[in-house]
Backbone as CSV, one residue per row, in Angstrom:
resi,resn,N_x,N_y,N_z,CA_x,CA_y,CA_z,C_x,C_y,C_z
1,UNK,90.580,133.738,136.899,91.327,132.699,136.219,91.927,131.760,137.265
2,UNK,91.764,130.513,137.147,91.906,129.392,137.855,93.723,128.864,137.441
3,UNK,94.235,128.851,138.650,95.983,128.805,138.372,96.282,127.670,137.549
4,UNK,95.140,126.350,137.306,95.662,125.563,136.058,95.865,126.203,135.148
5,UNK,94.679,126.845,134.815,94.250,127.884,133.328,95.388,128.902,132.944
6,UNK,96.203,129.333,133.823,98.147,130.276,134.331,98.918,129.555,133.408
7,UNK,99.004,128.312,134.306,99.894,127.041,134.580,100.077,125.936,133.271
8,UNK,98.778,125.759,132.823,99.161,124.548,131.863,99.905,125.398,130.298
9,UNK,99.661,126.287,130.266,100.119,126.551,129.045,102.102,126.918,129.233
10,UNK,102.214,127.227,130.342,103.588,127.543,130.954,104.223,125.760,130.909
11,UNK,103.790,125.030,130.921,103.954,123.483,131.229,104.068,123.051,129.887
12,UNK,103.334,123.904,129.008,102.883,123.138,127.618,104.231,123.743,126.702
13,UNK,104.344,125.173,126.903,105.222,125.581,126.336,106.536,124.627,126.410
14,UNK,106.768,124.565,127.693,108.251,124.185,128.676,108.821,123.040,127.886
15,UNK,107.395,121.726,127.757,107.610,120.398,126.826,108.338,121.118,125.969
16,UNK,107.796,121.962,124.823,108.129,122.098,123.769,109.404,122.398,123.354
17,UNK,110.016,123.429,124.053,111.171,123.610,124.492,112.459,122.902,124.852
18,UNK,111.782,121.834,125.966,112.403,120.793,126.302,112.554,119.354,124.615
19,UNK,111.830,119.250,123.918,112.095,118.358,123.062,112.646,119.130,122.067
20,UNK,112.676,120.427,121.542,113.423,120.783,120.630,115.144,120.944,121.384
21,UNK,114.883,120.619,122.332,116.332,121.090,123.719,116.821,119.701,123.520
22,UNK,116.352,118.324,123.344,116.788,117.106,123.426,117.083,116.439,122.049
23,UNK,116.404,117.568,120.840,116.851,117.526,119.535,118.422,118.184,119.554
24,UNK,118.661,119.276,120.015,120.196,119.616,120.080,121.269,118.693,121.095
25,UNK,120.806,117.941,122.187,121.270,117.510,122.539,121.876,116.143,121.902
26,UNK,121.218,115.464,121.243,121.134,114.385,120.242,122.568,114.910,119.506
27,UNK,122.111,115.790,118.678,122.975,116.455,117.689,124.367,116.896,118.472
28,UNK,124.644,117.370,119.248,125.677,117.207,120.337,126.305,116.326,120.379
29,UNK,125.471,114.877,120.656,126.381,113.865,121.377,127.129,113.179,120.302
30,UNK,126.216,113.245,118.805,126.852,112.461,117.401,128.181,113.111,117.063
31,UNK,127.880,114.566,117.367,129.270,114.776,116.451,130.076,114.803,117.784
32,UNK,129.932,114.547,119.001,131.443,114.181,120.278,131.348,115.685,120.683
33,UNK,130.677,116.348,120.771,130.656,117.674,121.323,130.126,117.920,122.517
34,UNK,130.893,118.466,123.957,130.175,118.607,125.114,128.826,119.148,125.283
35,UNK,127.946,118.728,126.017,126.594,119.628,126.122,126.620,120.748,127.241
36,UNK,126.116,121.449,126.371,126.490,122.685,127.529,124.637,122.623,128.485
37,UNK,124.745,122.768,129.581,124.202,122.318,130.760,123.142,123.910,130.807
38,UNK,124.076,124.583,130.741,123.041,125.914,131.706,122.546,126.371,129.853
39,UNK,122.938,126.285,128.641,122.117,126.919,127.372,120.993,126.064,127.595
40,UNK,120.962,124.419,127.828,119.594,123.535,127.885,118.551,124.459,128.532
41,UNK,119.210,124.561,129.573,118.488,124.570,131.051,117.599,126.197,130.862
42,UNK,118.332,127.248,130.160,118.301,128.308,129.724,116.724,128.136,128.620
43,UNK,117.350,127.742,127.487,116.405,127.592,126.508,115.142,126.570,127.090
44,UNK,114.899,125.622,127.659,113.546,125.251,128.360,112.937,126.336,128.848
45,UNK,113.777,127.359,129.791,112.854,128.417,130.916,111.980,129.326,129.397
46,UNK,113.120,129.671,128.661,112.755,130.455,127.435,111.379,130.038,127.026
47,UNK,111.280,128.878,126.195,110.162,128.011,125.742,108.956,127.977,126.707
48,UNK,109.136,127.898,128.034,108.317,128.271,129.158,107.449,129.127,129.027
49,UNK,108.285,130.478,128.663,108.346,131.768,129.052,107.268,132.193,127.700
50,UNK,107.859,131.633,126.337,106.988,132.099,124.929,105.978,131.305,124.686
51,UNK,105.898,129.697,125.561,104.693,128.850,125.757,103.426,129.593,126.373
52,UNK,103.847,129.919,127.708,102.907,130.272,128.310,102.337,131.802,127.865
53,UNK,103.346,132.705,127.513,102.894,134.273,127.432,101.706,133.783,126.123
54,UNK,102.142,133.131,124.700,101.309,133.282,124.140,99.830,132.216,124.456
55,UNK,100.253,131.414,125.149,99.076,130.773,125.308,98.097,131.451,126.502
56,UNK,98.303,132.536,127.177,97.378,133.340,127.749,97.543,134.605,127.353
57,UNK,97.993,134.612,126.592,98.021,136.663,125.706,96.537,136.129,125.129
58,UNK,96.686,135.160,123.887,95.829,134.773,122.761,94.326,133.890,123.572
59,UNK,94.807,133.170,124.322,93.858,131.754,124.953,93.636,130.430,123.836
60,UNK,95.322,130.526,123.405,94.673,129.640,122.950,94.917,128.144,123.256
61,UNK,94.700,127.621,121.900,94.457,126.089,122.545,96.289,125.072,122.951
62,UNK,96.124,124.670,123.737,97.565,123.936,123.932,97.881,123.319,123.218
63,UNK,98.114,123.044,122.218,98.995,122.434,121.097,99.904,123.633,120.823
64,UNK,98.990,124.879,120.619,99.587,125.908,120.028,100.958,126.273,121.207
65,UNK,100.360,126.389,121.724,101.438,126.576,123.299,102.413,125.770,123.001
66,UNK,102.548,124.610,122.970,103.624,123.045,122.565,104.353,123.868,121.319
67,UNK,103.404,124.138,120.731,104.460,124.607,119.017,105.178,126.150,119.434
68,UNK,104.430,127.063,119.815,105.326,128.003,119.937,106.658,128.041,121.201
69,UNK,106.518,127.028,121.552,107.478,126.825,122.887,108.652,126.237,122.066
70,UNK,108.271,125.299,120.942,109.592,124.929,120.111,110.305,125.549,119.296
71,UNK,109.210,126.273,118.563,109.606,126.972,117.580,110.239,128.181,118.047
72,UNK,109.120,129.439,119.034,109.927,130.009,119.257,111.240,130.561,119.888
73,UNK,112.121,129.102,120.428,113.287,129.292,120.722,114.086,129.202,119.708
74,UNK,113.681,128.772,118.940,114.524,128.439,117.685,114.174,129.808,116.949
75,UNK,113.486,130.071,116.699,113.704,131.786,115.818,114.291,132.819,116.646
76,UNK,114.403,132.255,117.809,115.235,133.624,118.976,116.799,133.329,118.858
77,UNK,117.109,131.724,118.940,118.198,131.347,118.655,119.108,132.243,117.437
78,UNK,118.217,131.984,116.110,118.920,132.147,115.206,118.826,133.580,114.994
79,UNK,117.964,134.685,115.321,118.233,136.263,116.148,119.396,136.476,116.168
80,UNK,119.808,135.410,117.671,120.760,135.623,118.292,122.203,135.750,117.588
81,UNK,122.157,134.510,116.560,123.556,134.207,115.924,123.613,135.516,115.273
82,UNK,122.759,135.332,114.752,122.563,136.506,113.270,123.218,137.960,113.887
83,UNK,122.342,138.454,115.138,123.182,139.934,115.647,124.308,139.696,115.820
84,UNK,125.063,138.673,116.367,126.348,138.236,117.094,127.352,138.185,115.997
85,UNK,127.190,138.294,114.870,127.975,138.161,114.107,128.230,136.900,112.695
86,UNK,126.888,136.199,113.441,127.016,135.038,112.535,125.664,135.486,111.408
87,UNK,125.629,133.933,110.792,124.518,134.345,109.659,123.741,133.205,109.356
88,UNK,122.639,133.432,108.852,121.754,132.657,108.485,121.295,132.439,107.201
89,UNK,122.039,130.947,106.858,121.852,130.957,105.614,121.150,129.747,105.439
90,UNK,120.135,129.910,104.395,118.595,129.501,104.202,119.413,128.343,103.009
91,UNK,119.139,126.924,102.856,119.624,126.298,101.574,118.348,125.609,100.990
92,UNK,118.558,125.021,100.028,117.774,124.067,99.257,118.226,123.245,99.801
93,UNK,117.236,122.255,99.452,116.989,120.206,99.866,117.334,120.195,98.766
């Protein structure tokens, strides 16, 4: 395996990560709330980390890599609240 073939899906993930990371940041700055620096910085490596594992566990194609790099920080996120004490509550549109 050729270190692009490693590499791009670790890259592909990272994006993904990084724009669902600049969606909270957004949401941050509207309601006047500090951004916290090292959760960003944190959740990109994350997205990295679930970009790339599944895009060379599976082989698959990089889009998929892009989507699970977004998504799955966000279902780890809300894990997180959920054990911690908080909760997840599902609403209607």
């Amino acid at each position: 395996m050729q270190i692009m073939e490693w590499y791009f899906p670790v890259l592909i993930g990272a994006l993904g990560g990084l724009v669902r990371s600049l969606f909270g940041v957004m949401k941050s700055v509207e309601r006047g709330e500090p951004i916290k620096k090292w959760y960003f910085i944190i959740t990109v490596l994350i997205a990295a980390f679930i970009g790339g594992a599944l895009g060379n566990l599976f082989n698959i194609d990089y889009r998929v890599a892009g989507i699970t790099g977004f998504v799955g920080t966000d279902i780890l996120e809300n894990v997180a609240k959920a054990s911690f004490g908080g909760s997840i509550v599902l609403k209607k549109p």
